[in-house]
N, C-alpha and C positions, 0 to 999 in steps of 0.2 A: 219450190219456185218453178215456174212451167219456162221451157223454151223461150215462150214468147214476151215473158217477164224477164229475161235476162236480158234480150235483145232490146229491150226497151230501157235497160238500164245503161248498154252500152251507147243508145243515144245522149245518154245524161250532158255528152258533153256543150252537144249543141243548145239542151234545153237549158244549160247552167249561163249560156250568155244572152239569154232573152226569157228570163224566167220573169221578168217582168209581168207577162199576161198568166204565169202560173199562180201566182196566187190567189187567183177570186175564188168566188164561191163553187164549194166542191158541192156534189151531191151529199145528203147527208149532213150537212152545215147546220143544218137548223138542230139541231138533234139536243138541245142545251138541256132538257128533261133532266136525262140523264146526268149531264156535265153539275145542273142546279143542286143536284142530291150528294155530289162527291165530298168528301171532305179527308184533307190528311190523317190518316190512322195514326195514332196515337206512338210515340216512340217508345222501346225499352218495355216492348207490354206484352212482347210476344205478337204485335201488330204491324213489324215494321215489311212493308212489301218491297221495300229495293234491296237488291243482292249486289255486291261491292264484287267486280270479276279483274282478279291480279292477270301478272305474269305467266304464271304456272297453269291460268284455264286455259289458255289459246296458246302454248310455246310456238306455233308455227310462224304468228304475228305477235308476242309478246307484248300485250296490251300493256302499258302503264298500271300501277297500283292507282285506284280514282283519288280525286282529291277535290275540294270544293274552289281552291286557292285561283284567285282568277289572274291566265295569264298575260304576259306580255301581251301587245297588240300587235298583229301580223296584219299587215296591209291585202287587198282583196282586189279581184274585178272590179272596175265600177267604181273605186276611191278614186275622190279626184285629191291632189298633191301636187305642193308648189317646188318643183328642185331650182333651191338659191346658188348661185355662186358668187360670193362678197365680191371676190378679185378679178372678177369679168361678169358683171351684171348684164350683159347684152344678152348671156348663155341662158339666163335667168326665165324657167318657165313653168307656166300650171296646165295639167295636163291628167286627166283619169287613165287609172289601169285600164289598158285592154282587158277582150277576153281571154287572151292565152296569158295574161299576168302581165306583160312587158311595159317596159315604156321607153320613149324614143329621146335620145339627146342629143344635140348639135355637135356636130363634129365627130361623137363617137359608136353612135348609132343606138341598138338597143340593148336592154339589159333587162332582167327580170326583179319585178318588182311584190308580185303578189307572194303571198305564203310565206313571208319575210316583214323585218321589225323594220320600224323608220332608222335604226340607229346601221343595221345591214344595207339597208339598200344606199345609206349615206357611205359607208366604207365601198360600196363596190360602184358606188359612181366617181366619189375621188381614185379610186385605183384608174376608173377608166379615162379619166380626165387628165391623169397625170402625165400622158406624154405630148399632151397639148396644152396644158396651163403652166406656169412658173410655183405659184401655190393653189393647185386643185384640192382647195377650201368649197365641200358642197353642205349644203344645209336643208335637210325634208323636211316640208311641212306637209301633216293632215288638215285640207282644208275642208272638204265634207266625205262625210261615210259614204258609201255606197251601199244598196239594199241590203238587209240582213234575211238571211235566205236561209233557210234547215233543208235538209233531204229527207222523204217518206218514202220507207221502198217493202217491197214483201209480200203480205197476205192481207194489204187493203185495195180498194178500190179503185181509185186512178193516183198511182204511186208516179212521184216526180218534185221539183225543188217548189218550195212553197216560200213565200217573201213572210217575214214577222211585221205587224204593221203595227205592234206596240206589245205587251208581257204575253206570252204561249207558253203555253203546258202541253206536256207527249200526249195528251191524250186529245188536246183542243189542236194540235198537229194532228191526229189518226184522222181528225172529224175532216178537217179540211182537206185529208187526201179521201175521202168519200166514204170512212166507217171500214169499220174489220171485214173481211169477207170470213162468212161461214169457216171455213178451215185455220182460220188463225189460233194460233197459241199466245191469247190475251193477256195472260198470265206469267207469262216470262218474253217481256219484248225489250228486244239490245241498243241499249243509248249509247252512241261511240261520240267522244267530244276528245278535244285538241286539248292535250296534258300539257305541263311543264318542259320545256326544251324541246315544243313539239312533239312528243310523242301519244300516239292515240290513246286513248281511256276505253274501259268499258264496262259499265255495269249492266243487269238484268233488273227490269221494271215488272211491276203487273199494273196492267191496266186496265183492269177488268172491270166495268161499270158498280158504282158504289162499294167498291171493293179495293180499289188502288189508292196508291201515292199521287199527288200531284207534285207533277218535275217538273221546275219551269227549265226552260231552253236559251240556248246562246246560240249566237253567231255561229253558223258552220256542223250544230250538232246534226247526227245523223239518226233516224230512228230505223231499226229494220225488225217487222214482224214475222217470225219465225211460221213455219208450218207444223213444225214437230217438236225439234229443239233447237238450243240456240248453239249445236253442232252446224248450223249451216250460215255461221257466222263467218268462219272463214271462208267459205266459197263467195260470200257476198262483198267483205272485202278486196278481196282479190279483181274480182270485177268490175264493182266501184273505184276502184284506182286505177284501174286502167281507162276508168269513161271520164275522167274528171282532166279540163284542160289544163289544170294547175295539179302537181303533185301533194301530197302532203307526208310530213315524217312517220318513220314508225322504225321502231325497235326489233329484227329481225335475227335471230340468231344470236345474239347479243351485242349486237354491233347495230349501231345507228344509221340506217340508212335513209335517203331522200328518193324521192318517185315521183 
């Protein structure tokens, strides 16, 4: 990854709270030729192109074992959310995550809300209500989602958070960050998604035109095309968490850490 590609990833934070105008049409969009001819390899046949990447590939970041199980729902930027309070309905308000995650309450200011379950962010607004209610009784509700965004970062074209605007596959994500450039390693590129108790996943794709799996994508997943190996996976982590204005979990030395 060159200098000026890393530097561009440490923007990600600003681009992550106006990526609204990142989704449209990349260069290379059109390109469905190819996408028309893909079809899933066959399983158990000696055809399978996804490699499953435990704990033990990356010990630095300790990636999650992958798993298909879909989890919990952690509230995001951009959710709009109704915080109830039965025993003082005056306190009673709907309000979207900011960009840094937070949201603001009467009387006790703000708290963080993004990269957390509805059931979390209700315990840590009653904790914070409780030295100004009699019974600091809160209740969240999800009233609409807020965009569902993936990250494209690596050895494509104009890498940056891309909006889903209805079912995406990793490779109909590469199209829309503008197609492979010359130097990628098409053939083993790293889908890191949000595991079980939060902790990061990660497998090795090939997406090599008429030759790959198609994977479709979630909420939040990340794609990063390698240049050599997916040895420069940890350095792009690394990076990426520090450009992102909301942390996310990961299992570090064997111990669960938040960032």
């Amino acid at each position: 990854m060159s200098i000026d590609r890393r530097l561009m990833l440490l923007g990600l934070a600003g681009v992550a709270a106006t990526a609204g105008g990142c989704g449209g049409v990349a260069n290379g969009l059109t390109g469905g030729g190819d996408y028309a001819s893909r079809m899933p390899l066959p399983r158990g046949s000696g055809g399978d192109r996804v490699q499953n990447l435990g704990r033990t590939s990356f010990p630095e970041i300790g990636f999650a074992d992958w798993t298909e199980a879909e989890p919990e729902y952690v509230l995001y930027p951009g959710d709009e959310i109704e915080i109830a309070t039965p025993t003082a309905v005056e306190l009673t308000r709907t309000q979207k995550i900011g960009p840094d995650g937070r949201i603001s309450l009467p009387l006790v200011g703000q708290i963080m809300a993004a990269d957390r379950t509805i059931a979390e962010v209700e315990a840590d607004a009653s904790a914070a209500y409780a030295s100004q209610l009699r019974r600091p009784v809160v209740e969240v509700t999800l009233k609409t989602a807020g965009p569902i965004r993936v990250w494209v970062d690596g050895e494509v074209r104009t890498p940056g958070v891309y909006e889903m605007t209805g079912d995406l596959d990793a490779y109909q994500a590469v199209i829309q960050a503008g197609g492979f450039l010359p130097t990628a390693r098409q053939g083993e590129v790293a889908l890191i998604r949000r595991g079980p108790r939060g902790v990061r996943m990660m497998r090795a794709v090939d997406l090599r035109p008429r030759r790959g799996e198609v994977v479709a994508l979630r909420r939040g997943d990340i794609i990063f095309v390698p240049r050599s190996t997916l040895g420069e996976v940890a350095n792009f982590v690394t990076l990426f968490r520090n450009a992102l204005p909301v942390g996310f979990s990961y299992a570090i030395g064997g111990q669960y850490q938040n960032f």
